[in-house]
C-alpha positions in Angstrom: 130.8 0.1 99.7 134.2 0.9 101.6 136.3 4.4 101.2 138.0 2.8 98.3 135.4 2.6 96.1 134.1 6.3 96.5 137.0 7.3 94.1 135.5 6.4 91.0 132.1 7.7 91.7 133.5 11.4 92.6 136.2 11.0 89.6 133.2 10.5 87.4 131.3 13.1 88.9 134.0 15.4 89.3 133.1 17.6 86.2 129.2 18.1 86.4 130.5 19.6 90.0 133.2 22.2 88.7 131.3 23.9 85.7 128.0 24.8 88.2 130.6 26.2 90.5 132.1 28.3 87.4 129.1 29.6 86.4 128.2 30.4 89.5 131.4 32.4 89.9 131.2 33.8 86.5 127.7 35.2 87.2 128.6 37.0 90.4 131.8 39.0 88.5 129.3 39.6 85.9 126.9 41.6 88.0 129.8 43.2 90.5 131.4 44.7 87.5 128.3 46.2 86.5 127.3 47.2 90.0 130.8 48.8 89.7 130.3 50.4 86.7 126.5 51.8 87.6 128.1 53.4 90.8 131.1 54.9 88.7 128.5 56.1 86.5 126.3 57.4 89.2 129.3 59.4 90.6 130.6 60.9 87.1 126.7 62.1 86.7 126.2 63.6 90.1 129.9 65.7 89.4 128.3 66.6 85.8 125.3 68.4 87.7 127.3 70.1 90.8 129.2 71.4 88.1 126.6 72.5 85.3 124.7 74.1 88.7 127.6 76.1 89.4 127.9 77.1 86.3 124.4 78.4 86.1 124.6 80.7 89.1 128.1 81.8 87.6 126.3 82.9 84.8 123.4 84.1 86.4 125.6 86.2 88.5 127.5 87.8 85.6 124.2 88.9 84.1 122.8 90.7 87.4 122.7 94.3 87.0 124.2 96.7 89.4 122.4 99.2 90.2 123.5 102.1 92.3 120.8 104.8 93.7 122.5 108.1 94.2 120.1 110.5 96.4 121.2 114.1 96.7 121.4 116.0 100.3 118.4 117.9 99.8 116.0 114.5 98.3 116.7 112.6 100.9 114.0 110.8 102.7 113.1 108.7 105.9 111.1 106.2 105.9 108.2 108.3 107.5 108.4 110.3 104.1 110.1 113.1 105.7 112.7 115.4 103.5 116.2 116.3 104.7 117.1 119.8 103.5 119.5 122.1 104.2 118.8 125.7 106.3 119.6 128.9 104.3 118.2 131.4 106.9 115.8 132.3 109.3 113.0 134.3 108.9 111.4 134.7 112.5 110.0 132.3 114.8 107.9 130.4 112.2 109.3 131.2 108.7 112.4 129.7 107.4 114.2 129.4 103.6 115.8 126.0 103.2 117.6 124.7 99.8 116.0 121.5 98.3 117.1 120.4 95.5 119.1 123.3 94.4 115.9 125.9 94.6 115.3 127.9 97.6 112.0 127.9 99.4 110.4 129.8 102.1 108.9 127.0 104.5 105.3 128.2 106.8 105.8 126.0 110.0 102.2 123.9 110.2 100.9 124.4 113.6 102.5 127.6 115.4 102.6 131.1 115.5 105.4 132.7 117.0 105.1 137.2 117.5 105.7 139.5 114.7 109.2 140.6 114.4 109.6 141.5 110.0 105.9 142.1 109.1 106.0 145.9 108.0 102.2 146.6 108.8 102.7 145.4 112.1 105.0 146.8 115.0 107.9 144.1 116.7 105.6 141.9 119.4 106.3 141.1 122.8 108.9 138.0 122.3 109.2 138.0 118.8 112.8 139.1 119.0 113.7 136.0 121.5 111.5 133.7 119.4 113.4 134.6 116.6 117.0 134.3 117.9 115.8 131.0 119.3 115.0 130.0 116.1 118.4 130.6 114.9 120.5 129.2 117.6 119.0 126.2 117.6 119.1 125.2 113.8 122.5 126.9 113.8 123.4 123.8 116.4 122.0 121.2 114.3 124.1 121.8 111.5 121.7 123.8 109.7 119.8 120.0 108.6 116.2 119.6 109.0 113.6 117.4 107.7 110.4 118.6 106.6 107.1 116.8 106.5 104.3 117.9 104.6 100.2 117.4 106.2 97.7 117.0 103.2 94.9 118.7 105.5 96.7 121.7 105.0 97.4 121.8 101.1 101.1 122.3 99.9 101.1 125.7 99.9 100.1 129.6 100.6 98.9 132.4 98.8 102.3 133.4 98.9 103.9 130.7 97.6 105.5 129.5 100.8 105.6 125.9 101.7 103.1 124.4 104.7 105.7 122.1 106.4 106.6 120.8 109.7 110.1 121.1 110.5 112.4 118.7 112.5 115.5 118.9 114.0 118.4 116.2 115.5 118.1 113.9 112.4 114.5 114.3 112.4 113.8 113.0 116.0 112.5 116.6 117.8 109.7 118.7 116.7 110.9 122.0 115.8 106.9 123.5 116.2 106.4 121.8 119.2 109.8 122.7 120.7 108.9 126.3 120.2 105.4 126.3 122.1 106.3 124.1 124.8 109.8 126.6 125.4 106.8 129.5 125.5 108.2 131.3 122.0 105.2 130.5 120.2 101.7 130.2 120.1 99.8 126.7 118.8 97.7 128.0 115.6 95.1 126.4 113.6 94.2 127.8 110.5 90.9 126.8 109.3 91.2 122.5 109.8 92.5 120.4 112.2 96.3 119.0 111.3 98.2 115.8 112.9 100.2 117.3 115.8 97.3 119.2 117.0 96.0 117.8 120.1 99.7 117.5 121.3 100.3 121.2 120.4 97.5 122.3 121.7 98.7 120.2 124.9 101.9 121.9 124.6 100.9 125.3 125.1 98.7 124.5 127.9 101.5 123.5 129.5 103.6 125.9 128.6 101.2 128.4 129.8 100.2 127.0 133.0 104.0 127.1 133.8 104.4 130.6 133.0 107.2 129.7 130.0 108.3 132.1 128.0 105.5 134.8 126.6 103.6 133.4 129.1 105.5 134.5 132.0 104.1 137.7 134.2 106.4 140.0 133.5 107.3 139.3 129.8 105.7 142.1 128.1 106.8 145.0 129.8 107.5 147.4 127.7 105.4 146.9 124.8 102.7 148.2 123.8 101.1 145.5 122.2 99.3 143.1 124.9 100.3 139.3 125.0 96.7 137.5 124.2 96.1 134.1 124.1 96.3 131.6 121.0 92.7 131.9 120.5 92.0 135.3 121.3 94.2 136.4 118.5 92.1 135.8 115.2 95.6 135.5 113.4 95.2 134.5 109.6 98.0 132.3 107.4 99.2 135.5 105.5 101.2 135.9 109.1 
């Protein structure tokens, strides 16, 4: 068969050729415009749930409640439970009124016993009058702000209705008590039980003592006529 004579066979054929090829063509727009269409769709959903989950946390946001905690001066406390309140005077050495909450209380310092200076039945004792003023001068410096912290192993209170604290100074960092003994203006006491700061009270006056401090030094009592005795020679009781 020469070149010539293919003609007729592909004009014949020519039509069973063309409509696969259409089809074909047809099919593959078909399934591009819904491939289209699915990923439009995808997108428009995925912007419909952005959007309804910012509207959720808008609308949780507007509901939250705001709530505002308003602590007065004297209610304040740390997170070691301690009380911020503020100094109305000083006693002596070891007694001290304070304003908390609006009410003024007496405050009995847990742990120490400083000589008498106020107690009628009992004549002024050797450096009651400097552990007094010391007392003084030194919450005077603070700002007249302490923080108290109450010991359950020595109840709440006195017979006399005073409050069984210990007191701290400097935003609650230094130990009032155990400032006192180891300066030599007071003794450590223990009424009855043991309390926290015991051992390093105790430990406190010993050195205190041993480096003639204070009521401990040799020549501090000259001139009374009471005698300076030691903390456990002195069979002191909590009405002092």
């Amino acid at each position: 068969m020469g070149i010539f004579e293919l003609k007729p066979f592909f004009a014949g054929k020519r039509k069973y050729v063309t409509i696969p090829i259409a089809i074909i063509i047809l099919i593959t727009l078909h399934f591009g415009s819904v491939s289209g269409i699915n990923s439009v769709n995808t997108s428009k959903n995925v912007v419909r749930q952005q959007e309804a989950a910012k509207s959720d946390v808008a609308g949780v946001q507007a509901i939250q409640p705001t709530v505002t905690v308003i602590l007065t001066e004297e209610s304040t406390l740390t997170s070691d439970k301690r009380q911020q309140v503020t100094l109305v005077k000083v006693i002596d050495g070891d007694t001290i009124a304070v304003l908390i909450n609006g009410k003024n209380e007496t405050i009995r310092v847990i742990g120490i016993d400083t000589p008498e200076v106020v107690d009628p039945r009992k004549t002024v004792e050797c450096f009651g009058k400097e552990a007094s003023e010391t007392a003084r001068k030194y919450f005077e410096d603070s700002g007249k702000k302490l923080w108290l912290e109450a010991d359950a192993t020595q109840g709440d209170g006195d017979k006399y209705q005073r409050l069984l604290r210990y007191v701290f100074v400097d935003g609650g960092s230094v130990d009032f008590g155990k400032m006192m003994i180891e300066s030599g203006l007071a003794f450590e006491y223990t009424y009855n039980t043991s309390y926290k700061y015991q051992q390093a009270y105790k430990q406190a006056e010993k050195e205190a003592r041993e480096a003639k401090k204070g009521l401990w030094a040799d020549d501090a009592c000259m001139g009374y006529t009471t005698q300076r005795k030691t903390a456990e020679a002195r069979q002191i009781t909590q009405t002092d």
